[in-house]
C-alpha positions as YAML, in Angstrom:
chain: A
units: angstrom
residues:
- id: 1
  name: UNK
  ca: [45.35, 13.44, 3.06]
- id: 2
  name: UNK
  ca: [43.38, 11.72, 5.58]
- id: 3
  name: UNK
  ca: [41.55, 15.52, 6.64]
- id: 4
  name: UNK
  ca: [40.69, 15.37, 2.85]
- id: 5
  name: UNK
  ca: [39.12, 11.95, 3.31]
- id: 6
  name: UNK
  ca: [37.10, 12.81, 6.56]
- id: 7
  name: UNK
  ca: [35.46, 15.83, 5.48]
- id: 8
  name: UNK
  ca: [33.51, 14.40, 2.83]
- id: 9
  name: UNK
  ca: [32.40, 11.52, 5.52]
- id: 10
  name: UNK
  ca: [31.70, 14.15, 7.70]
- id: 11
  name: UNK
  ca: [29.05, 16.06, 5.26]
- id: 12
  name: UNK
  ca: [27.84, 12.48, 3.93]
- id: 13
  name: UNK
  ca: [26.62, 11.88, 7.43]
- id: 14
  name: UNK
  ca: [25.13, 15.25, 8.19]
- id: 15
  name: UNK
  ca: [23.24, 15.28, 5.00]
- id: 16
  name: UNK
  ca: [21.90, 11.44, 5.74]
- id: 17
  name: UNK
  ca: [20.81, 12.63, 9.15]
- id: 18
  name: UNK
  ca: [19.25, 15.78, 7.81]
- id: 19
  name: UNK
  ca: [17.26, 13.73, 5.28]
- id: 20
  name: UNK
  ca: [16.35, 11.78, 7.92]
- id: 21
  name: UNK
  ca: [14.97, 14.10, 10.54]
- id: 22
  name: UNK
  ca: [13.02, 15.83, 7.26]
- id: 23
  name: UNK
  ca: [11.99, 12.73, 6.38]
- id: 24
  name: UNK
  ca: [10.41, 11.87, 10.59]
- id: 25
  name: UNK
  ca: [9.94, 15.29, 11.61]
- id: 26
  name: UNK
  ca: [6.02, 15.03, 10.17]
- id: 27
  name: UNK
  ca: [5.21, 11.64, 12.01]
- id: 28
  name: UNK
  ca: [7.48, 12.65, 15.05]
- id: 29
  name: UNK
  ca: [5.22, 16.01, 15.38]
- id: 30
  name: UNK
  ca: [1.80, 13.74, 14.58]
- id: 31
  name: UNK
  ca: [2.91, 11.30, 17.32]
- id: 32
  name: UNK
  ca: [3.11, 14.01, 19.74]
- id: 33
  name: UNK
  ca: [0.17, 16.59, 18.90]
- id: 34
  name: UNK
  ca: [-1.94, 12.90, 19.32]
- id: 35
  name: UNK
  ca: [-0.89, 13.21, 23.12]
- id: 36
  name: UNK
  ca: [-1.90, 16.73, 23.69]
- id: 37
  name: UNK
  ca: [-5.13, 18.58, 24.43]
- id: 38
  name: UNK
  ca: [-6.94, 20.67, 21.73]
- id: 39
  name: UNK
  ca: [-5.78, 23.75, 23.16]
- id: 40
  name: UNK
  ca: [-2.18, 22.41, 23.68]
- id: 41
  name: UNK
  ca: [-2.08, 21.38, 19.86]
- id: 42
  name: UNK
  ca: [-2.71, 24.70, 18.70]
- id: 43
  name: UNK
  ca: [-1.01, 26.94, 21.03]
- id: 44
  name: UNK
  ca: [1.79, 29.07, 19.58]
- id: 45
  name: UNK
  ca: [4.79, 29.04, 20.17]
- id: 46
  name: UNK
  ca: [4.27, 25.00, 19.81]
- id: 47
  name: UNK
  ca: [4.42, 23.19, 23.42]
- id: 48
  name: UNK
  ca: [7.36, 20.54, 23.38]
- id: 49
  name: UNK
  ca: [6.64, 20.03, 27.50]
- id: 50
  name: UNK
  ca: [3.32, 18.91, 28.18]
- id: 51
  name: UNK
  ca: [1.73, 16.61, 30.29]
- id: 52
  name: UNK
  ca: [0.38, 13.65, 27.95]
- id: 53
  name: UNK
  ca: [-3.35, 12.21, 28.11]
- id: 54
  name: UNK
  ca: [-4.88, 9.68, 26.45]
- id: 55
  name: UNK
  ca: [-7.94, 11.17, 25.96]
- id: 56
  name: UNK
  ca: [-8.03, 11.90, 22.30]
- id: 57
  name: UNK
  ca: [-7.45, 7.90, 21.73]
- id: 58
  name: UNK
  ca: [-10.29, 7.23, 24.37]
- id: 59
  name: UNK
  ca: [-12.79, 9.92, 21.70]
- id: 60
  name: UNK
  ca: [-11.48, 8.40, 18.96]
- id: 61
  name: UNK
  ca: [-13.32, 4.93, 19.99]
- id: 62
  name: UNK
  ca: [-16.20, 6.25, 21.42]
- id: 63
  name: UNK
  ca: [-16.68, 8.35, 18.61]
- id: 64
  name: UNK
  ca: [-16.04, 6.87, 15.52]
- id: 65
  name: UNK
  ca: [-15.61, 2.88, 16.58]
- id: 66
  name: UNK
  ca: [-11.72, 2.42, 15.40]
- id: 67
  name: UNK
  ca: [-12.09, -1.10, 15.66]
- id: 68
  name: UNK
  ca: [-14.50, -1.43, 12.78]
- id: 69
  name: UNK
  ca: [-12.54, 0.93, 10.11]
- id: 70
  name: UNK
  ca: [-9.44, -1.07, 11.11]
- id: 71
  name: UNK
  ca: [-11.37, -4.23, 10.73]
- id: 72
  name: UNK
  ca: [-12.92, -2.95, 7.14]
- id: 73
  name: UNK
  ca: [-8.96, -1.94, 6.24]
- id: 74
  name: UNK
  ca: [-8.15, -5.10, 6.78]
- id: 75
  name: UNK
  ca: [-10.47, -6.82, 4.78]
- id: 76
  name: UNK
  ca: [-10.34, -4.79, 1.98]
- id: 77
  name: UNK
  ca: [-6.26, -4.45, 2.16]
- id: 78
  name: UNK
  ca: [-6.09, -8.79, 2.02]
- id: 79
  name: UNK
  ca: [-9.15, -9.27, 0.14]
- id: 80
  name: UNK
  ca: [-8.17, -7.47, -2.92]
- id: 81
  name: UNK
  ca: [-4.30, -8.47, -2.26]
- id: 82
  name: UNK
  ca: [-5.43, -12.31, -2.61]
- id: 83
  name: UNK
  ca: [-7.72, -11.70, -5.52]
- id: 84
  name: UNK
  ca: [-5.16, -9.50, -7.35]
- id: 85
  name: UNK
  ca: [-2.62, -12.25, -7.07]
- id: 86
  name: UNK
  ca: [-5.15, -14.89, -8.27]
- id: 87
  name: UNK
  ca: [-5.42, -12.74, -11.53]
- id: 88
  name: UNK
  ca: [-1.63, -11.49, -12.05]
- id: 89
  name: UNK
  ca: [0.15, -14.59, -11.64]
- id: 90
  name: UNK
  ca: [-1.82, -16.23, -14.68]
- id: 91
  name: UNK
  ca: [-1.25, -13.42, -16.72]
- id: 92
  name: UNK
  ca: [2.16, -12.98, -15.52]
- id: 93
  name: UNK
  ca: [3.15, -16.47, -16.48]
- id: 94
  name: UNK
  ca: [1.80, -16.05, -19.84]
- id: 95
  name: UNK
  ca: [3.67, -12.90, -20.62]
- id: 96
  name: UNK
  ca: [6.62, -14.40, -19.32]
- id: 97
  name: UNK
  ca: [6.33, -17.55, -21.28]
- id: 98
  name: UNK
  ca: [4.46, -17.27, -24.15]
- id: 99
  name: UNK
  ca: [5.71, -13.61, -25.53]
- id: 100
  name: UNK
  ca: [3.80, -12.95, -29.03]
- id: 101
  name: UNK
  ca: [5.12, -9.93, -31.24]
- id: 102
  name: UNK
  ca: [2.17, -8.07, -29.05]
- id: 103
  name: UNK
  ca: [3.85, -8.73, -25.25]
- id: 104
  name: UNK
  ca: [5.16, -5.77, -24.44]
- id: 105
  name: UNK
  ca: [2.64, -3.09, -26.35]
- id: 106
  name: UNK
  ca: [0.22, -5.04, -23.84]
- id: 107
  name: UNK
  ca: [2.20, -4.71, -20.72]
- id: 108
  name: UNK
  ca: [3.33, -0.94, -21.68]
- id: 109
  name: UNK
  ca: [-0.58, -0.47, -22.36]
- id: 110
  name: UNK
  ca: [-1.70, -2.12, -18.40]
- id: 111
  name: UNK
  ca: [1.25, 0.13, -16.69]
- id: 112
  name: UNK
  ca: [0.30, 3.58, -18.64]
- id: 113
  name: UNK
  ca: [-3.19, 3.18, -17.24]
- id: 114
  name: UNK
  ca: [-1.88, 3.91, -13.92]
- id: 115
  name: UNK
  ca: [-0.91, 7.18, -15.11]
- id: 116
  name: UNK
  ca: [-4.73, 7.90, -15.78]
- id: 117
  name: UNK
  ca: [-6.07, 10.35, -13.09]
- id: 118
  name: UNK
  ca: [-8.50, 8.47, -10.87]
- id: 119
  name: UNK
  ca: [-10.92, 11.37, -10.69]
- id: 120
  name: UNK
  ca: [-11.31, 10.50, -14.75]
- id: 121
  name: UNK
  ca: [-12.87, 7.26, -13.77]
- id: 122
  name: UNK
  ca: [-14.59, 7.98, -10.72]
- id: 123
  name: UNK
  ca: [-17.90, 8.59, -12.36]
- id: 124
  name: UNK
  ca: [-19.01, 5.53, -14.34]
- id: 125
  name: UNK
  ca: [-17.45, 3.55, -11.19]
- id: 126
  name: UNK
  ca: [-19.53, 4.76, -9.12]
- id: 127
  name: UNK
  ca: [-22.66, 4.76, -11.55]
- id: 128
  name: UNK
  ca: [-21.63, 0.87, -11.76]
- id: 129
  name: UNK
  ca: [-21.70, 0.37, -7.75]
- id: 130
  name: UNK
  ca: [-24.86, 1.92, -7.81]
- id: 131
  name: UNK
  ca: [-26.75, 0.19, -10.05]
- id: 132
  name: UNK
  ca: [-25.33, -2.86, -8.46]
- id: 133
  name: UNK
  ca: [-25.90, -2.01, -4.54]
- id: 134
  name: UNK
  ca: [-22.44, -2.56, -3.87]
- id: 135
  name: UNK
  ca: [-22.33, 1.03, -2.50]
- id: 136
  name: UNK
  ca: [-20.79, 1.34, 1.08]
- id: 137
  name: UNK
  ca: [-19.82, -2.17, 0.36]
- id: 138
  name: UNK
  ca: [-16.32, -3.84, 1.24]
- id: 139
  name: UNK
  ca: [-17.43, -6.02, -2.21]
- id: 140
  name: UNK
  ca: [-16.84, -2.48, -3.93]
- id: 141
  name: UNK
  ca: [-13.20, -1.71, -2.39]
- id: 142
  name: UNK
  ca: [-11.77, -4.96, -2.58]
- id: 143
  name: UNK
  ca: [-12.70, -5.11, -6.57]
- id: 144
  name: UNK
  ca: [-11.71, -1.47, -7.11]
- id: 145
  name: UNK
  ca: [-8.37, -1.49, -5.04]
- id: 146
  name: UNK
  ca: [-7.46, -5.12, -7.30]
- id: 147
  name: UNK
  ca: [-8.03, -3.09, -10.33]
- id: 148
  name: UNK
  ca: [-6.16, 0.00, -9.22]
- id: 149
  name: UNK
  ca: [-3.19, -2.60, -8.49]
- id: 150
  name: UNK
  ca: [-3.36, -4.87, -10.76]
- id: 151
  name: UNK
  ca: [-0.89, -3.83, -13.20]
- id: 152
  name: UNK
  ca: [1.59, -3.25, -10.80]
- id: 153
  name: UNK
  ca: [1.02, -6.45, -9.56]
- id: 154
  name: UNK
  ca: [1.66, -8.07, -13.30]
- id: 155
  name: UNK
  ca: [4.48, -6.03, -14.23]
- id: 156
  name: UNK
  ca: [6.28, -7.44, -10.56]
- id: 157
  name: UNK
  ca: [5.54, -10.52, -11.18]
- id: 158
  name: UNK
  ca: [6.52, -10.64, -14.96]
- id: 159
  name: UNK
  ca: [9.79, -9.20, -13.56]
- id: 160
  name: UNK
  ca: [10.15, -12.16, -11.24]
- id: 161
  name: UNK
  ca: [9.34, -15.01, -13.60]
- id: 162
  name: UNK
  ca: [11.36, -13.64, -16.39]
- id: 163
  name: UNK
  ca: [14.50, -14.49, -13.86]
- id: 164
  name: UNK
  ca: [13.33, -18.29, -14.02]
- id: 165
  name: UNK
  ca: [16.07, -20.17, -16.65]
- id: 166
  name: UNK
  ca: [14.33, -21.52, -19.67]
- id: 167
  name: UNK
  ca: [16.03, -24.57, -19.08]
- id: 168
  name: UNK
  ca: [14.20, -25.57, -15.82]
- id: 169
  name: UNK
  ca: [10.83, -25.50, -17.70]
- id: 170
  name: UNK
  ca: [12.12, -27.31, -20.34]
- id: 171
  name: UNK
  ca: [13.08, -30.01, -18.11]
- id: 172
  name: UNK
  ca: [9.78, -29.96, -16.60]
- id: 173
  name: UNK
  ca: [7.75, -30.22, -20.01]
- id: 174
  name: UNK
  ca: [10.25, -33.11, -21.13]
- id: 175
  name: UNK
  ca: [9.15, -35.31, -18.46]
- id: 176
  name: UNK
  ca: [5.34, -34.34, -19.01]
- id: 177
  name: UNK
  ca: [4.32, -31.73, -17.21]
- id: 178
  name: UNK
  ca: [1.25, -30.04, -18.52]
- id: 179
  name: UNK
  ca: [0.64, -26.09, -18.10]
- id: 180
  name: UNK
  ca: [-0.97, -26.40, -15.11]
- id: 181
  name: UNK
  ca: [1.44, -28.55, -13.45]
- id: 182
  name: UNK
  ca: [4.74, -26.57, -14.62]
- id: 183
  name: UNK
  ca: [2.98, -23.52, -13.18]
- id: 184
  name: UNK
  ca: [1.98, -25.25, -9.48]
- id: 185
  name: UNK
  ca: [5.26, -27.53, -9.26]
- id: 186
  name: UNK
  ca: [7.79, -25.39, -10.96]
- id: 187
  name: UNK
  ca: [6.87, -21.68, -11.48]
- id: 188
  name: UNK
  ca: [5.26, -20.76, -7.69]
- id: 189
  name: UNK
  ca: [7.92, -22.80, -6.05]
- id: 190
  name: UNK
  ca: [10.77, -21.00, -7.84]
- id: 191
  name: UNK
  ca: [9.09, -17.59, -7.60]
- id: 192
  name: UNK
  ca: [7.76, -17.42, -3.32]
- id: 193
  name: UNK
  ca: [10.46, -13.86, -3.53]
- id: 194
  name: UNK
  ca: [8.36, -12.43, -6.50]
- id: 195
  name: UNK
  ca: [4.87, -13.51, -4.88]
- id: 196
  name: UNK
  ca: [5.43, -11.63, -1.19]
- id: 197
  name: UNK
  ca: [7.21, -8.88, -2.47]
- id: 198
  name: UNK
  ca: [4.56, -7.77, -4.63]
- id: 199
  name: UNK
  ca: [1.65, -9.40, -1.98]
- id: 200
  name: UNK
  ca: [3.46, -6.92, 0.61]
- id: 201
  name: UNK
  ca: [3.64, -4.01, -1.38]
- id: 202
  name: UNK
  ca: [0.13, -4.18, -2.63]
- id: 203
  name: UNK
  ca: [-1.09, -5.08, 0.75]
- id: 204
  name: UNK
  ca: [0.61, -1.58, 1.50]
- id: 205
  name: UNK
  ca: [-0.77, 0.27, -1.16]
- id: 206
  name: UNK
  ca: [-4.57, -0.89, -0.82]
- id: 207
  name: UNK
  ca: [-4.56, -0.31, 3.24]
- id: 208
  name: UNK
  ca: [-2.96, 3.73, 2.24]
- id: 209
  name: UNK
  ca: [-5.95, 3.49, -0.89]
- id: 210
  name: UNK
  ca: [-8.00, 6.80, 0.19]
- id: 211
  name: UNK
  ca: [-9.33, 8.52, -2.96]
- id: 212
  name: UNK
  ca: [-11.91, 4.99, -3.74]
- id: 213
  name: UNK
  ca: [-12.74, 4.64, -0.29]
- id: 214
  name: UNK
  ca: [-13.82, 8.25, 0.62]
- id: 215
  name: UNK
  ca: [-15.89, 8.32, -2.79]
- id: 216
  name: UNK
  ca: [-17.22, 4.54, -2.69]
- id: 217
  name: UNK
  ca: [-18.14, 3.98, 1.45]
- id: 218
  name: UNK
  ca: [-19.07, 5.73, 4.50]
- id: 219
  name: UNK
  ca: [-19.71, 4.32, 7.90]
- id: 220
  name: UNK
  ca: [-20.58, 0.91, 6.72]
- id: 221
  name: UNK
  ca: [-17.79, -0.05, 4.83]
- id: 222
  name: UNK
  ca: [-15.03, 2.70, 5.26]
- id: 223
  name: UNK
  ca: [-11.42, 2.20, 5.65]
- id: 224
  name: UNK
  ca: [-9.09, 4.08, 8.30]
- id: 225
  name: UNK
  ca: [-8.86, 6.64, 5.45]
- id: 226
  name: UNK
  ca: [-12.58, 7.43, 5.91]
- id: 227
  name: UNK
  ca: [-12.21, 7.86, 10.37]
- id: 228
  name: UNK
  ca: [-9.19, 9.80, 9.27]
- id: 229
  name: UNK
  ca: [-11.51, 12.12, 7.11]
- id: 230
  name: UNK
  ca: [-14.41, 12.17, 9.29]
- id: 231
  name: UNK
  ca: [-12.34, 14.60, 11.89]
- id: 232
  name: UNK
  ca: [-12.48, 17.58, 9.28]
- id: 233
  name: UNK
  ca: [-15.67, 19.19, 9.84]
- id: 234
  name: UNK
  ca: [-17.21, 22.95, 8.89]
- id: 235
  name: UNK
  ca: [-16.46, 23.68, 12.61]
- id: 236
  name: UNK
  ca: [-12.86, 23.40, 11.58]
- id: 237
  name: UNK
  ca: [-9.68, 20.63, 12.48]
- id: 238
  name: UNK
  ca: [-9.73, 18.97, 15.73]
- id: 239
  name: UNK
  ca: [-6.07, 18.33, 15.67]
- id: 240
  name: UNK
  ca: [-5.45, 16.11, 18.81]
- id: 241
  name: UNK
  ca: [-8.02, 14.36, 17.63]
- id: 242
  name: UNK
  ca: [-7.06, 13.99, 14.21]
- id: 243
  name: UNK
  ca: [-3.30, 13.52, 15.03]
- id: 244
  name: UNK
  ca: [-4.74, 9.96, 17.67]
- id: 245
  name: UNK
  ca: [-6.90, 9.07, 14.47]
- id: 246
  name: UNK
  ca: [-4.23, 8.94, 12.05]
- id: 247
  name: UNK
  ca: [-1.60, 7.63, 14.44]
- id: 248
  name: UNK
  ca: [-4.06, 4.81, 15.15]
- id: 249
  name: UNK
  ca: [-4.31, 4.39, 11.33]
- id: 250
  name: UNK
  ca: [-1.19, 4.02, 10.27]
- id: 251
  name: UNK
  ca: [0.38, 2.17, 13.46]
- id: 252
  name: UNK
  ca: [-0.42, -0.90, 12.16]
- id: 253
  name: UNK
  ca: [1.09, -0.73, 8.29]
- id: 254
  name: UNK
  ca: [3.94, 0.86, 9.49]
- id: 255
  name: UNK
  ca: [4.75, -2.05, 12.25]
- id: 256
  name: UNK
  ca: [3.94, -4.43, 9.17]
- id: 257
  name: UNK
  ca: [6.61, -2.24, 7.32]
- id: 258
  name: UNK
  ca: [8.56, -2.20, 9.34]
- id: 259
  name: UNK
  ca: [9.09, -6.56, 9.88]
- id: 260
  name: UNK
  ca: [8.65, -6.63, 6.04]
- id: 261
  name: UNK
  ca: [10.97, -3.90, 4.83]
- id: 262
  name: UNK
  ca: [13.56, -5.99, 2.54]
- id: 263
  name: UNK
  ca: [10.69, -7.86, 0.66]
- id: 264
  name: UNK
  ca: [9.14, -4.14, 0.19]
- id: 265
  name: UNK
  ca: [12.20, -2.60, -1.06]
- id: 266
  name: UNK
  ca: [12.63, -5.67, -3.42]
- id: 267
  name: UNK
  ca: [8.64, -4.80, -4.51]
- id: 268
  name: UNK
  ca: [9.32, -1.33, -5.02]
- id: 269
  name: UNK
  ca: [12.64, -2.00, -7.38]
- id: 270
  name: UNK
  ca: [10.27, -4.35, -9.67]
- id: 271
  name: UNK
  ca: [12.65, -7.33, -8.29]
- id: 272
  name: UNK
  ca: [16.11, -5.82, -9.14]
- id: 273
  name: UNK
  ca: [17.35, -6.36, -5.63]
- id: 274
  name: UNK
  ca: [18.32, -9.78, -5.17]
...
């Protein structure tokens, strides 16, 4: 009876560790190609004892100046994170609060249009930068990753006001509180969970944005996405150097993840983890 019971612990745990290694094996073998020479990254069979260098993250400056696509990832990543929640907590609260017969067509309607392929709205976005110079602008990203976000960011937040008792409102309202004041005093207080896990997550989402930023900037305004892009030439795929340039890209949101991870799993359940 008890070989019965550790057997099936036994495959539970082999299968978790598989997953696991699947899961690290690409960023394990990016991590180290980023340490070897151009030659040493392509040589077959695949070198697993090499002396390092530091090289490729020494080119990666000099070439491409890291410091100012991190900088633009930055802005662009907050930016449109702080603007986004500006917007969605408003309409959140209203959803949440003042449900017509119409709520949820309108919600259903601002999800499903993140199931729209990008690509089908690239044109007249880019027509619209144009013809208002925001091309190669951080302007441009930060309005474009809000909207790409945005009803993610409503639907999370509906979620997390939704779990606010009616009573506590009522309360509020009885001894005069106005909309405003319900929604400062009562509603933010109540809902600081809802407001970082969906902050985090979209802070996530808008640094990983690549599509808008490749299509929308270049050396002016581009993201870590566009230095990441830059390293693919008609000459073919440096891959040292492209392994240092994404390592050096996504070192910093995975850190972040990393410190952040139970708000981000809450974000990514739409606030059923409590």
């Amino acid at each position: 009876m008890q070989t019965d019971s550790v057997v099936p612990l036994v495959l539970r745990t082999a299968g978790a560790w598989a997953v696991s290694l699947l899961l690290f094996f690409p960023l394990g073998w990016l991590v180290l190609t980023s340490f070897k020479t151009e030659l040493q990254a392509i040589h077959v069979p695949p070198l697993f004892v090499f002396e390092p260098t530091m090289d490729n993250f020494a080119e990666v400056q000099r070439r491409s100046d890291y410091l100012l696509f991190a900088k633009n990832s930055l802005i662009t990543s907050i930016g449109s994170t702080i603007l986004g929640l500006l917007i969605a907590a408003p309409a959140a609260y209203s959803f949440a609060f003042f449900r017509t017969k119409r709520t949820r067509d309108i919600l259903m309607w601002m999800l499903s249009t993140k199931m729209m392929p990008a690509v089908g709205a690239l044109v007249p976005i880019y027509v619209l930068a144009q013809t208002a110079g925001l091309l190669d602008s951080r302007t441009a990203l930060v309005i474009v990753f809000t909207l790409s976000n945005l009803p993610i960011m409503v639907w999370m937040l509906y979620t997390s006001f939704k779990d606010i008792p009616a009573e506590i409102l009522e309360a509020a309202r009885m001894d005069g509180a106005n909309l405003w004041t319900e929604f400062r005093n009562v509603v933010m207080p109540l809902s600081v969970g809802g407001l970082a896990s969906t902050g985090l997550l979209c802070l996530v989402l808008s640094w990983n944005e690549a599509f808008w930023a490749l299509n929308l900037s270049s050396a002016k305004a581009g993201t870590l996405a566009v230095l990441i892009a830059s390293y693919s030439s008609p000459e073919g795929l440096f891959w040292a150097k492209l392994s240092a340039a994404s390592l050096l890209a996504i070192a910093p949101i995975v850190v972040f993840g990393w410190f952040s991870q139970k708000q981000l799993v809450q974000g990514l359940t739409f606030g059923a983890v409590k």
